[in-house]
Rosetta silent file (secondary structure, phi, psi, omega in degrees, C-alpha in Angstrom):
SEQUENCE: XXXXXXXXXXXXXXXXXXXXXXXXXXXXXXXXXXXXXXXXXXXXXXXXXXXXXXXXXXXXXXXXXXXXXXXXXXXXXXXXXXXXXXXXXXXXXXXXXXXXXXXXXXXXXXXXXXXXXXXXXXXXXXXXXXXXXXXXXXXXXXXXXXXXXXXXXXXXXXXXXXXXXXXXXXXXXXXXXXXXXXXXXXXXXXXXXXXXXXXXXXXXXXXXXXXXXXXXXXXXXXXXXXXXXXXXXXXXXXXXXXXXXXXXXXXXXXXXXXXXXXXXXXXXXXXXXXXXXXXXXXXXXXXXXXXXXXXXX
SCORE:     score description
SCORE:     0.000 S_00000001
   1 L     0.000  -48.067  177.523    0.000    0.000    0.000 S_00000001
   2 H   -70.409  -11.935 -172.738    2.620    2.509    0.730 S_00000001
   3 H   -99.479  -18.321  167.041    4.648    2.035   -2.388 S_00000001
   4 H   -60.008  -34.561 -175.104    1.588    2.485   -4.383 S_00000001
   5 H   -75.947  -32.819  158.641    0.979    5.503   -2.706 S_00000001
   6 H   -60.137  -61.260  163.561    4.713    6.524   -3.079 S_00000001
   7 H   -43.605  -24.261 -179.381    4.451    5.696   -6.790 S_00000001
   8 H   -47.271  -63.240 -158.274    1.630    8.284   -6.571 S_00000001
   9 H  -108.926   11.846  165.062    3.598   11.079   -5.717 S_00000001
  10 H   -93.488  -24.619 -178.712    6.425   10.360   -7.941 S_00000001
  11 H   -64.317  -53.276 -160.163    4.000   10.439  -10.934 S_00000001
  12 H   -69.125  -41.285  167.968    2.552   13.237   -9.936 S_00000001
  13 H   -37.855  -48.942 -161.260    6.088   15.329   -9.341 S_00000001
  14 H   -60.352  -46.031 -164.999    7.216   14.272  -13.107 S_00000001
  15 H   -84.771   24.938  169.442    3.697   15.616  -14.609 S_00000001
  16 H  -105.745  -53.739  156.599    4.177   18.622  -12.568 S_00000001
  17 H   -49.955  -18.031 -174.716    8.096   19.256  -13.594 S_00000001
  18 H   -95.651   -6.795 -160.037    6.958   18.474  -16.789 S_00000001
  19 H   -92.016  -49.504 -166.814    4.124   20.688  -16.893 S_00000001
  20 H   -66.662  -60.914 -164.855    6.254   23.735  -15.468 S_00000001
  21 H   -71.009  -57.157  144.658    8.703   23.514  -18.138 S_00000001
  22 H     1.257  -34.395 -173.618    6.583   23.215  -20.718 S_00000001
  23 H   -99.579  -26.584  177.624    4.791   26.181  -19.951 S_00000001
  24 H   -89.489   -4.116  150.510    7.770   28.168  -19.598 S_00000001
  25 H   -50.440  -53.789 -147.650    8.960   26.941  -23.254 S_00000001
  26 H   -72.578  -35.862  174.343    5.935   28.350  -24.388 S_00000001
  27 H   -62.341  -87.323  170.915    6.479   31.741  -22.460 S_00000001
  28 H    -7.192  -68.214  165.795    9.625   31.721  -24.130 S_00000001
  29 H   -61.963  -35.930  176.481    8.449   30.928  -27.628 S_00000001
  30 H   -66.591    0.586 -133.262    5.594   33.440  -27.517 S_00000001
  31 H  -119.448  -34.057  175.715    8.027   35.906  -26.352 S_00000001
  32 H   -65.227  -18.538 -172.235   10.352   35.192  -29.318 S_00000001
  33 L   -67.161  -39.320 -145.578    7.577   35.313  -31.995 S_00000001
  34 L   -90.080  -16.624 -159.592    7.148   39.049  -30.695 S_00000001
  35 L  -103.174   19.470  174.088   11.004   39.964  -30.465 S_00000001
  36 L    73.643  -32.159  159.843   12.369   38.543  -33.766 S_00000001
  37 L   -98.638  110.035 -127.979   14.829   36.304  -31.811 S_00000001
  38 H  -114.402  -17.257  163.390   14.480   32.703  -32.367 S_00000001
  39 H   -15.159  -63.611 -167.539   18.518   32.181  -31.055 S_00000001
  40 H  -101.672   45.815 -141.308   18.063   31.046  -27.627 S_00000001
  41 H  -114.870  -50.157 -148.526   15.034   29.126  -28.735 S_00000001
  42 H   -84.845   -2.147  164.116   16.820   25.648  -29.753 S_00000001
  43 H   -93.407  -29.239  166.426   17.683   24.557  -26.185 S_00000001
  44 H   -96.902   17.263  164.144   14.171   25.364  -25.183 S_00000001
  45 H   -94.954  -54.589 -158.043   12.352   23.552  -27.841 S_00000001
  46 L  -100.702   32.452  125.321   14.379   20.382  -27.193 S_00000001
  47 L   -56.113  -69.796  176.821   13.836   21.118  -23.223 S_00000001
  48 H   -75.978    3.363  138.273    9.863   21.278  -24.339 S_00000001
  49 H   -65.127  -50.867  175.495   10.194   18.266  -26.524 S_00000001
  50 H   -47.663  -74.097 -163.515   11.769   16.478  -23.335 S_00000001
  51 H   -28.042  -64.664 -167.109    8.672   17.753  -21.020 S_00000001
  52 H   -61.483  -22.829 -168.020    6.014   16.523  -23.861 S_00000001
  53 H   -97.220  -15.968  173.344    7.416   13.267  -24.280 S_00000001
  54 L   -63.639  -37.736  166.576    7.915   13.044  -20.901 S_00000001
  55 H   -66.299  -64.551 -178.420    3.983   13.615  -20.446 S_00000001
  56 H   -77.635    4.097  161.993    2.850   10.739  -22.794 S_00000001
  57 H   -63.979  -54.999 -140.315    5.093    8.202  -21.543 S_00000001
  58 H   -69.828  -46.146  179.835    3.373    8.999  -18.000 S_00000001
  59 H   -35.269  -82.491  159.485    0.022    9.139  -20.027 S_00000001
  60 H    15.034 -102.880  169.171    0.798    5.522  -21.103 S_00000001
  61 H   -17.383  -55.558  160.163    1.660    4.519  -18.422 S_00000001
  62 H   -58.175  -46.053  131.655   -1.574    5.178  -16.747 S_00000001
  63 H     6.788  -74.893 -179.381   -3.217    4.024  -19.097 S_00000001
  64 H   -81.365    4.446 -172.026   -1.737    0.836  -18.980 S_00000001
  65 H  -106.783   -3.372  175.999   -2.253    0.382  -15.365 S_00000001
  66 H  -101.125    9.692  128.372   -6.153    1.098  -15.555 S_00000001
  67 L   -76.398   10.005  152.699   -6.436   -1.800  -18.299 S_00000001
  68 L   -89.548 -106.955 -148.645   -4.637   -4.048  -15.187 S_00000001
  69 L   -25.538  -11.408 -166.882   -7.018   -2.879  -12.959 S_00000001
  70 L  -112.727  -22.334  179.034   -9.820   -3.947  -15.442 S_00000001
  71 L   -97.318  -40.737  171.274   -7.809   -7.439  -15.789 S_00000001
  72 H   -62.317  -37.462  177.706   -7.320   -7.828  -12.216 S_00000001
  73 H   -77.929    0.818  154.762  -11.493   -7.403  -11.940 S_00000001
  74 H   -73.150  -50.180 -176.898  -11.649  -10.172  -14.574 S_00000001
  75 H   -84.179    6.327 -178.458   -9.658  -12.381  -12.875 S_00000001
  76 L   -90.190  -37.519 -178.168  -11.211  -11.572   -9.355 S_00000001
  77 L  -104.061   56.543   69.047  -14.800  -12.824  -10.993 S_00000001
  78 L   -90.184   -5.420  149.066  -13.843  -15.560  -12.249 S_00000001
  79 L   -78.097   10.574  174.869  -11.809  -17.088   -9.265 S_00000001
  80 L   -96.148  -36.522 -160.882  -15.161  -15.868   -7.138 S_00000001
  81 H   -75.930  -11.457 -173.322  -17.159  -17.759  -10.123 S_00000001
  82 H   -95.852  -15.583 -172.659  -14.865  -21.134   -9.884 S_00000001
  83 H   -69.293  -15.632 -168.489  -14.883  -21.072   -5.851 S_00000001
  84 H   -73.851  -43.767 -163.413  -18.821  -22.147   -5.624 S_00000001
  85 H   -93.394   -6.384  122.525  -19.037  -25.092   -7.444 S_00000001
  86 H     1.826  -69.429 -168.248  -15.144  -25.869   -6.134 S_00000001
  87 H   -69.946  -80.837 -147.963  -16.718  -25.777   -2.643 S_00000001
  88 H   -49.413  -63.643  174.855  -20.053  -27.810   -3.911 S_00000001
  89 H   -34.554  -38.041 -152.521  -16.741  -30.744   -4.950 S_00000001
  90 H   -90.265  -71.699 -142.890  -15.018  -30.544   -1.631 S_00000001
  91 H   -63.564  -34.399 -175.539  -18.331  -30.949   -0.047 S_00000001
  92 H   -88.048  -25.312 -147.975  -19.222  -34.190   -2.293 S_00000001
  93 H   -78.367  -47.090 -179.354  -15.436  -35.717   -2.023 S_00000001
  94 H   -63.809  -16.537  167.074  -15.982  -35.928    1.920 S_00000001
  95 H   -49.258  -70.694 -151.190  -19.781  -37.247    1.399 S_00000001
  96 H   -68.476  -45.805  162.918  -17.967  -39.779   -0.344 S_00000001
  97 H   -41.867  -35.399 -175.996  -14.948  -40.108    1.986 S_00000001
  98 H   -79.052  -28.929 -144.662  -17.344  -41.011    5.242 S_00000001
  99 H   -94.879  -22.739 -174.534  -19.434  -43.124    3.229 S_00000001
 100 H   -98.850   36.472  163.173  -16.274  -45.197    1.990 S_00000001
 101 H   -30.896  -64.764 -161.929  -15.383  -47.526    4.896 S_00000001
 102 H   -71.474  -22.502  160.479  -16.267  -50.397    2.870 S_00000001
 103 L   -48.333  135.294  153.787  -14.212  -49.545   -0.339 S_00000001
 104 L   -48.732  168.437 -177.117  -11.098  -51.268   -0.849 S_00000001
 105 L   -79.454  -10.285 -163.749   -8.112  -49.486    0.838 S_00000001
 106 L   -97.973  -38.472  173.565   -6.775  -48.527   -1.960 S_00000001
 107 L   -92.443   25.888  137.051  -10.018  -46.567   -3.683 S_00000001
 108 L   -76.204  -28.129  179.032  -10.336  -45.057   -0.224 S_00000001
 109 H   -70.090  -54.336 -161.781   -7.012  -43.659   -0.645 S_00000001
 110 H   -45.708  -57.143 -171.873   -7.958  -42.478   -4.280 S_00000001
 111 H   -77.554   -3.788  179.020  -10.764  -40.690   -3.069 S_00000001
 112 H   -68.664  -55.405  173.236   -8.855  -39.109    0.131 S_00000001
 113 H   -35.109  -67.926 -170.600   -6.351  -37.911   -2.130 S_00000001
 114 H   -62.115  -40.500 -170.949   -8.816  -36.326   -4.681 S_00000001
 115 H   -90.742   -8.602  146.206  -10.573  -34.403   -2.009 S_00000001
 116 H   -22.268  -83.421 -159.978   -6.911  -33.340   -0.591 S_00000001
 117 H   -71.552  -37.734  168.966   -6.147  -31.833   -3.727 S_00000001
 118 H   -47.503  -65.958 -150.547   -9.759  -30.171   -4.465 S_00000001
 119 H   -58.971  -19.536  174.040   -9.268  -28.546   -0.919 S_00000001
 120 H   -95.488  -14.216  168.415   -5.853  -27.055   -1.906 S_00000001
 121 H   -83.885  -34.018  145.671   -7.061  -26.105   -5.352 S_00000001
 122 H   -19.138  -91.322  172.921   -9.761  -24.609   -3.619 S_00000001
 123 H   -26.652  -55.112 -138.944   -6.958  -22.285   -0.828 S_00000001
 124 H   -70.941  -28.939 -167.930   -5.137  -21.591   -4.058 S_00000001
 125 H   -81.253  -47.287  179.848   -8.251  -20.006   -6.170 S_00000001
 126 H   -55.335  -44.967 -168.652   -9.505  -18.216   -2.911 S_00000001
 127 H  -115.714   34.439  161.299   -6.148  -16.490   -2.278 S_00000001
 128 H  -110.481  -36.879  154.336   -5.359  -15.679   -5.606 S_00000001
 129 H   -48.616  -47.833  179.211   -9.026  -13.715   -5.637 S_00000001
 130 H   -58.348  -63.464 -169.452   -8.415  -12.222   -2.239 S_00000001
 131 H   -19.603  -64.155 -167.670   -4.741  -11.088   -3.595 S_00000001
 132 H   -70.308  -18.062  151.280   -6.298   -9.544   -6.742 S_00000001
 133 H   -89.888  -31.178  177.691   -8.801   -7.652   -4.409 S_00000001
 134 H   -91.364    4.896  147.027   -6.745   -6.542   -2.103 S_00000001
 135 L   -48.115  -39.614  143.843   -4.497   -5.090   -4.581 S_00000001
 136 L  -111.859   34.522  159.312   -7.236   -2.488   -5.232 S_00000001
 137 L   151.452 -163.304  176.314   -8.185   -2.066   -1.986 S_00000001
 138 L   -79.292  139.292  179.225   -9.523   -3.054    1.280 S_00000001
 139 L  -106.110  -13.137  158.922  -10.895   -6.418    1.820 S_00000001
 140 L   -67.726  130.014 -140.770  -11.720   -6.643    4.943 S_00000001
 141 L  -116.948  -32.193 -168.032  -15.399   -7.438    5.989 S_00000001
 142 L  -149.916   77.382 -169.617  -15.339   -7.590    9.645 S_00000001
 143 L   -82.003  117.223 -155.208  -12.553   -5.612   11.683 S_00000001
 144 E  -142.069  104.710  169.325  -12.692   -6.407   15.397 S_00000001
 145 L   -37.104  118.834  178.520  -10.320   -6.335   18.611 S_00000001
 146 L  -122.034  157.839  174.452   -8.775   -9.459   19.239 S_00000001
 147 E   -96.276  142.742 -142.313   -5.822  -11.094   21.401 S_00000001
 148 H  -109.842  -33.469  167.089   -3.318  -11.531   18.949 S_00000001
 149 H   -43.399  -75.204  160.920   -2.111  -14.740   21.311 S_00000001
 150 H   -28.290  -46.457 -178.373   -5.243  -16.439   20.979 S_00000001
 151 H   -94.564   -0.435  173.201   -5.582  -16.401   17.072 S_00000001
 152 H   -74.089  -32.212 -172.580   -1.312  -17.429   16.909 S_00000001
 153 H   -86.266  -44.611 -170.573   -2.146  -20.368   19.200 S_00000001
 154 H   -61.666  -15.135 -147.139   -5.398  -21.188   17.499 S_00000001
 155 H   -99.308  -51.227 -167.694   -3.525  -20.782   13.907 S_00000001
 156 H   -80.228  -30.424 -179.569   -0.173  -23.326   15.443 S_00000001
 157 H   -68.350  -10.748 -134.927   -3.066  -26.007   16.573 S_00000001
 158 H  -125.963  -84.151 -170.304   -4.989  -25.950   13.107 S_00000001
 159 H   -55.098   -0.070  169.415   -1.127  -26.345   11.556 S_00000001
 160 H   -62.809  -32.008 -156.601    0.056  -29.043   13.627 S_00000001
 161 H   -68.529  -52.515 -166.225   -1.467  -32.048   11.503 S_00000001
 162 H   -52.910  -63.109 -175.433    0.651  -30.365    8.312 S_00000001
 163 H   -38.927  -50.947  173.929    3.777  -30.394   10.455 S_00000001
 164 H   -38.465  -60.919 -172.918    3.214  -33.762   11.935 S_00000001
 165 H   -45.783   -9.621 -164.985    2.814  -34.823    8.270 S_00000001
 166 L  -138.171    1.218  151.206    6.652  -33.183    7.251 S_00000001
 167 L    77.320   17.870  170.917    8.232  -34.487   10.189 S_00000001
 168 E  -110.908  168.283  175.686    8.664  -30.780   11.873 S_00000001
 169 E  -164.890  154.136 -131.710    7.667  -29.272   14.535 S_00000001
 170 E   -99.114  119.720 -179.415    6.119  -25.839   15.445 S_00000001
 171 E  -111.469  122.363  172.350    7.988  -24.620   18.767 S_00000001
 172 E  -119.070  143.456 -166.174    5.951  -21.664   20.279 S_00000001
 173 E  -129.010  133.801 -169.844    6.908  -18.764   23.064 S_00000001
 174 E  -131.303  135.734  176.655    4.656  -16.287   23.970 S_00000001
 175 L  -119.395   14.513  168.177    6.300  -13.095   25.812 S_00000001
 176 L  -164.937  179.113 -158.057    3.548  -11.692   26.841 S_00000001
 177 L  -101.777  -16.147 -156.375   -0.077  -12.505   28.258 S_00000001
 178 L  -158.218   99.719 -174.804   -2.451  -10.237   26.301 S_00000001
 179 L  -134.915   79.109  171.181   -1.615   -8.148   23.013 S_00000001
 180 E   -60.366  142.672  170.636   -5.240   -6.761   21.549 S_00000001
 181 L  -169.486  110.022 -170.287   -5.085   -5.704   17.920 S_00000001
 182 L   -52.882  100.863  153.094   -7.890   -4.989   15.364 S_00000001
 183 E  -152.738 -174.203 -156.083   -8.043   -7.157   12.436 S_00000001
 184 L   -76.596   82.436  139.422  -10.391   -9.317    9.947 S_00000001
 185 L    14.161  -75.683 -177.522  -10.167  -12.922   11.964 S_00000001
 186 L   -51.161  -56.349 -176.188  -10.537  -14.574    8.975 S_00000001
 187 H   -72.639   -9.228  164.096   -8.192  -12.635    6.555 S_00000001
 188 H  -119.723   48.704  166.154   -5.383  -13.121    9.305 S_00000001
 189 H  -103.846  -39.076  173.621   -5.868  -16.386   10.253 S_00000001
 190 H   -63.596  -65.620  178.669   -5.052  -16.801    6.508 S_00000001
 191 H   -41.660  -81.575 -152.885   -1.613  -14.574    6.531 S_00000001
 192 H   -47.622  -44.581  175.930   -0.692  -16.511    9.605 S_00000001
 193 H   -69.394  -29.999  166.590   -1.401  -20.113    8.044 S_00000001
 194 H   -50.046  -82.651 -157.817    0.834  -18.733    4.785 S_00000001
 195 H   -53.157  -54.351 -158.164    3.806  -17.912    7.165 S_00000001
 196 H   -63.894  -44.999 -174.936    3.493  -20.957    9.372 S_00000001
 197 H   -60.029  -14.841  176.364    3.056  -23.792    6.204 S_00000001
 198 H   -75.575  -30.619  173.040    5.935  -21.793    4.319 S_00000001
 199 H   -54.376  -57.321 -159.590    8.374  -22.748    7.666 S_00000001
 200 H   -79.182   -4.899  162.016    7.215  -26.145    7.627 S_00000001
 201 H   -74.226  -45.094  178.845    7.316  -26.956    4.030 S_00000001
 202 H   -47.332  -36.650 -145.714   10.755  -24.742    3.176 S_00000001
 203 L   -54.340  126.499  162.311   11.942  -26.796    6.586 S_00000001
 204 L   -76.938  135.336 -160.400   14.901  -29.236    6.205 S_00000001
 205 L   -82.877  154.284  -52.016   13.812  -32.582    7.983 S_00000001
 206 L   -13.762  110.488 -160.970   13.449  -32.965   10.808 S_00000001
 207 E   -93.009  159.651  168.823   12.340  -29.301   10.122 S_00000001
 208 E  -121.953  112.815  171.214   11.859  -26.656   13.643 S_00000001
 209 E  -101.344  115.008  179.985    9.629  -24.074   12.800 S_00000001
 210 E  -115.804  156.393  171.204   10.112  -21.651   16.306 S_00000001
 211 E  -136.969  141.289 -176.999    7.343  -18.891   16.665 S_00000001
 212 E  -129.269  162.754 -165.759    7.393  -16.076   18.920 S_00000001
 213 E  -152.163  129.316  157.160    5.334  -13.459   20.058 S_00000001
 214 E  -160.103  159.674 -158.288    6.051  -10.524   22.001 S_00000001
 215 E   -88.178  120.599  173.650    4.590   -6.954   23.390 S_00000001
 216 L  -119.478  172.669 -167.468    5.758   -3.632   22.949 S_00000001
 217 L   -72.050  -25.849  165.870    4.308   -0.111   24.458 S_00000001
 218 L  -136.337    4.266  163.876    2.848    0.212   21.042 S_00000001
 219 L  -108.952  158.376  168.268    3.327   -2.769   18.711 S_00000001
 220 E  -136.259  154.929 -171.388    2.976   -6.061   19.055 S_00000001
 221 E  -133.394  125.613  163.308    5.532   -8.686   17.130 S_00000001
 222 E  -129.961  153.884 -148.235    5.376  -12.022   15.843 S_00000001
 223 E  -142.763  125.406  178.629    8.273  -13.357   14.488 S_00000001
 224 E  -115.014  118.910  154.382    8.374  -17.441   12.371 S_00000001
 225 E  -105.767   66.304  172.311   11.636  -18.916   12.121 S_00000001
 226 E   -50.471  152.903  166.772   12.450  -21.961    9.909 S_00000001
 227 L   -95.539   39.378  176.963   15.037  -24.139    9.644 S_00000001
 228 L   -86.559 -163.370 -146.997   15.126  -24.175    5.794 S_00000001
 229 L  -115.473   -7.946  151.752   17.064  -24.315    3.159 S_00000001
 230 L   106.638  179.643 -176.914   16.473  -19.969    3.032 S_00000001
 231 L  -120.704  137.009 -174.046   16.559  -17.953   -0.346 S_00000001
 232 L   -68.681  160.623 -170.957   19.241  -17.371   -2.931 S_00000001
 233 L   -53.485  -35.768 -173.024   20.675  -13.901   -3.264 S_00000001
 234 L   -72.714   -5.784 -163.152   18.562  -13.881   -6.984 S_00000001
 235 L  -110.291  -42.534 -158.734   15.565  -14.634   -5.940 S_00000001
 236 L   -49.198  -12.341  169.633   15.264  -12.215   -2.755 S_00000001
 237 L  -107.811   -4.768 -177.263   13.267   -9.226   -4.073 S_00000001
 238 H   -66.981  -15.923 -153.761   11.266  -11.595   -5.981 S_00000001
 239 H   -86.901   12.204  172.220   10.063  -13.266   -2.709 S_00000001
 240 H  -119.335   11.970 -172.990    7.125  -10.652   -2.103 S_00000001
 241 L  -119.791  145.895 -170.689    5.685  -10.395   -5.663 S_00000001
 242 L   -88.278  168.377 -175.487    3.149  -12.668   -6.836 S_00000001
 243 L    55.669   31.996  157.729    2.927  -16.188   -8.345 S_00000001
 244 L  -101.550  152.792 -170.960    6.867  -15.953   -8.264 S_00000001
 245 L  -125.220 -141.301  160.157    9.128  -18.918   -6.842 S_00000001
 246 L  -120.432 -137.763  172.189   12.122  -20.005   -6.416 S_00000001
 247 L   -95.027   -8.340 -166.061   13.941  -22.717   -8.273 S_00000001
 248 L  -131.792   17.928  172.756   13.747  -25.508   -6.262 S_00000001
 249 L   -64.763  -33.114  165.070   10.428  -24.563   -4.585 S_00000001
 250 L  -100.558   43.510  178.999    8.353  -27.177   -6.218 S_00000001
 251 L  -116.398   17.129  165.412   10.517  -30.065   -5.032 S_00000001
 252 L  -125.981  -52.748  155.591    9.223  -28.983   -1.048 S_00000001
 253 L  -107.838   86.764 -172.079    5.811  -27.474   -2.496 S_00000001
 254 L   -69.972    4.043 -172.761    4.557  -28.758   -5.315 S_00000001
 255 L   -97.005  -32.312 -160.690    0.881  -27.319   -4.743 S_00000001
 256 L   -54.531  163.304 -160.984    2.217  -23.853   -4.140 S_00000001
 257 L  -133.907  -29.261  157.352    1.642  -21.312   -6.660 S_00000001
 258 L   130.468   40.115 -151.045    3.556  -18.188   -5.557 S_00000001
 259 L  -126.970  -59.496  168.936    0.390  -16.333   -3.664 S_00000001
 260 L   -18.635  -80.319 -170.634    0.762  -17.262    0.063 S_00000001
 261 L   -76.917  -23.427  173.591    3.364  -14.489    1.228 S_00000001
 262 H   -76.564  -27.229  177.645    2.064  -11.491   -1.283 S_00000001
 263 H   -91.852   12.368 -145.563   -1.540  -11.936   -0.006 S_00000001
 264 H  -124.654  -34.726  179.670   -0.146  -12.530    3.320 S_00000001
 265 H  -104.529  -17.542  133.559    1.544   -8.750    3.197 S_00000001
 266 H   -48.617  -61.282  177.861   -1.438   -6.905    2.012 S_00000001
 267 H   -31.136  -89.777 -152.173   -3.418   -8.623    4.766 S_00000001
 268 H   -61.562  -13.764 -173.539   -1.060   -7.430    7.223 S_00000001
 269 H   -78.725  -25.433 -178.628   -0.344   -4.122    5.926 S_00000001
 270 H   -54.997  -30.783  172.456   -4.251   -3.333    5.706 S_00000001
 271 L   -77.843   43.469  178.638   -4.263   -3.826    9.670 S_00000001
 272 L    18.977   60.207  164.724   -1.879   -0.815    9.435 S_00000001
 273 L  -125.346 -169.002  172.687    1.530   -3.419   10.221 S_00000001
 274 E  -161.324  147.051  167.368    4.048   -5.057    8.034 S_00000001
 275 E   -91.493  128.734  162.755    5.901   -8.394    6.754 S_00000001
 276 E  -158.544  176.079 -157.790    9.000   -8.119    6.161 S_00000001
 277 E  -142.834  138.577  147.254   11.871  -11.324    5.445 S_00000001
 278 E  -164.359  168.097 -155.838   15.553  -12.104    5.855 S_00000001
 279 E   -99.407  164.997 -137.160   17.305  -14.956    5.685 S_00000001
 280 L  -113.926  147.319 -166.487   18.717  -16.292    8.861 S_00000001
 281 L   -96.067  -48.377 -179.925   22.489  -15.540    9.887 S_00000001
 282 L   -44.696  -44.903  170.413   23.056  -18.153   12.678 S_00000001
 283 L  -154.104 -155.094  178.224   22.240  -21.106   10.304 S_00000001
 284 L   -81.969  147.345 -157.893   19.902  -22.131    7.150 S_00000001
 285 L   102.666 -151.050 -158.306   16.401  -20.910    6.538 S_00000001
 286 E   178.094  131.626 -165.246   14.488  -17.573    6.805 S_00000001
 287 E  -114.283  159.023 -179.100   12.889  -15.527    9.442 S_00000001
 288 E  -145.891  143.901 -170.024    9.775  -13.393    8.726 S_00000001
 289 E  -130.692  145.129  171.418    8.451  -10.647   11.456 S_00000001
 290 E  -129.239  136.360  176.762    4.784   -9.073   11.604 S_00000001
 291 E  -118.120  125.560  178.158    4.624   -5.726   13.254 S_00000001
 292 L  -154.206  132.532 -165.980    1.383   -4.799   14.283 S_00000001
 293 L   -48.945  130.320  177.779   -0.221   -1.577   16.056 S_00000001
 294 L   -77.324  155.225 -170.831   -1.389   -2.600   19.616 S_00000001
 295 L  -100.924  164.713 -164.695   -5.480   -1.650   19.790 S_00000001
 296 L  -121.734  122.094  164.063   -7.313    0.020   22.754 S_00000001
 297 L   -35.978    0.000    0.000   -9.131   -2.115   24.831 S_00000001
């Protein structure tokens, strides 16, 4: 949000420098038409040639970013139009899952599998829709004071089964008893579940995912540490922009799609915080901190 907003006010300086000179070519040129001297003219033509061309890149430019905005609301309605009947699938694979006790073991497995994969093709169409909304704006439906403890611990119980499953395991410290802070439940239960499944999937096995939490007089901090194998130097500004990976990402996630941590830092920045990443100095792997404004009781 802030670098859009940065981007803002760099556009607008250039069409304003570009505007001022321009107009004072013009002073110039009128001034020469009346005095006969057209001399000091040829540095201020290709000064006002600069300005103008300088306008319709930025013109462009704008341009082109309000046909994205018109492509991002295509692709936001149709991942809202693929999530229903998505959902309606999920809904039938576990019908079918309870119901198959009796099924060989093996087309019980088939169908476990199948609704496995629906449910993550599911996550992945949901936060590539959220992404693409909250890219042009706020998404948040229901903003509410919460203990920021409560929804970290509820968030590490709901990710133990993945860890179990990946041989790691989620060590958590809480440094303080009570840290209220207004946000969407939902949409950061999601950000949280990004950071913790990126430790334990990145994690080299036996992977340690440690998560911490602690209170400041006006922040509150939570901070996920993996034991992973961390990000190459080439990839590192790449690691907040979406559907990008690394090279060797889908031989730890093969469902991932490059979505998780960009919708995961709009989320948090909309709760007026931040995400931010670096890769870990003591050994291998990658620590990521959320800063977030404490709320008034």
């Amino acid at each position: 949000m802030a670098t859009l907003k940065q981007q803002s006010i760099f556009h607008s300086f250039l069409y304003g420098g570009a505007s001022v000179l321009l107009g004072i070519d013009l002073f110039f040129l009128v001034r020469a038409l009346f005095s006969g001297n057209f001399l000091p003219l040829f540095p201020l033509l290709a000064g006002g040639l600069l300005a103008g061309g300088l306008i319709l890149i930025l013109y462009a430019e704008q341009k082109i970013r309000e046909e994205d905005k018109k492509e991002h609301r295509r692709l936001s309605r149709v991942a809202g139009q693929l999530e229903a009947p998505l959902k309606v699938l999920q809904e039938d694979f576990a019908y079918l899952t309870s119901r198959a006790r009796k099924l060989p073991a093996e087309e019980r497995l088939k169908i476990k599998h199948m609704e496995t994969k629906s449910k993550i093709l599911l996550e992945n169409i949901r936060d590539v829709f959220l992404m693409l909304r909250a890219q042009e704006g706020a998404i948040s439906q229901e903003v509410r004071t919460y203990d920021l403890c409560t929804l970290l611990q509820d968030s590490i119980e709901k990710a133990k089964p993945l860890a179990s499953a990946h041989n790691a395991e989620l060590l958590y410290r809480a440094h303080c008893e009570d840290a209220p802070v207004k946000v969407d439940k939902r949409l950061f239960r999601i950000a949280l579940m990004h950071l913790l499944e990126n430790g334990i999937m990145y994690s080299l096995k036996p992977g340690l995912v440690n998560i911490a939490v602690a209170r400041g007089q006006r922040q509150t901090r939570i901070i996920v540490q993996d034991r992973g194998v961390g990000v190459k130097e080439k990839d590192e500004g790449a690691i907040f922009q979406p559907f990008a990976r690394g090279d060797k990402a889908s031989q730890f996630d093969p469902d991932g799609i490059g979505v998780g941590l960009t919708l995961s830092r709009l989320i948090i920045e909309e709760f007026g915080g931040s995400l931010t990443w670096k890769n870990r100095q003591d050994t291998t792997g990658s620590t990521f901190e959320i800063k977030l404004p404490l709320a008034k009781r």
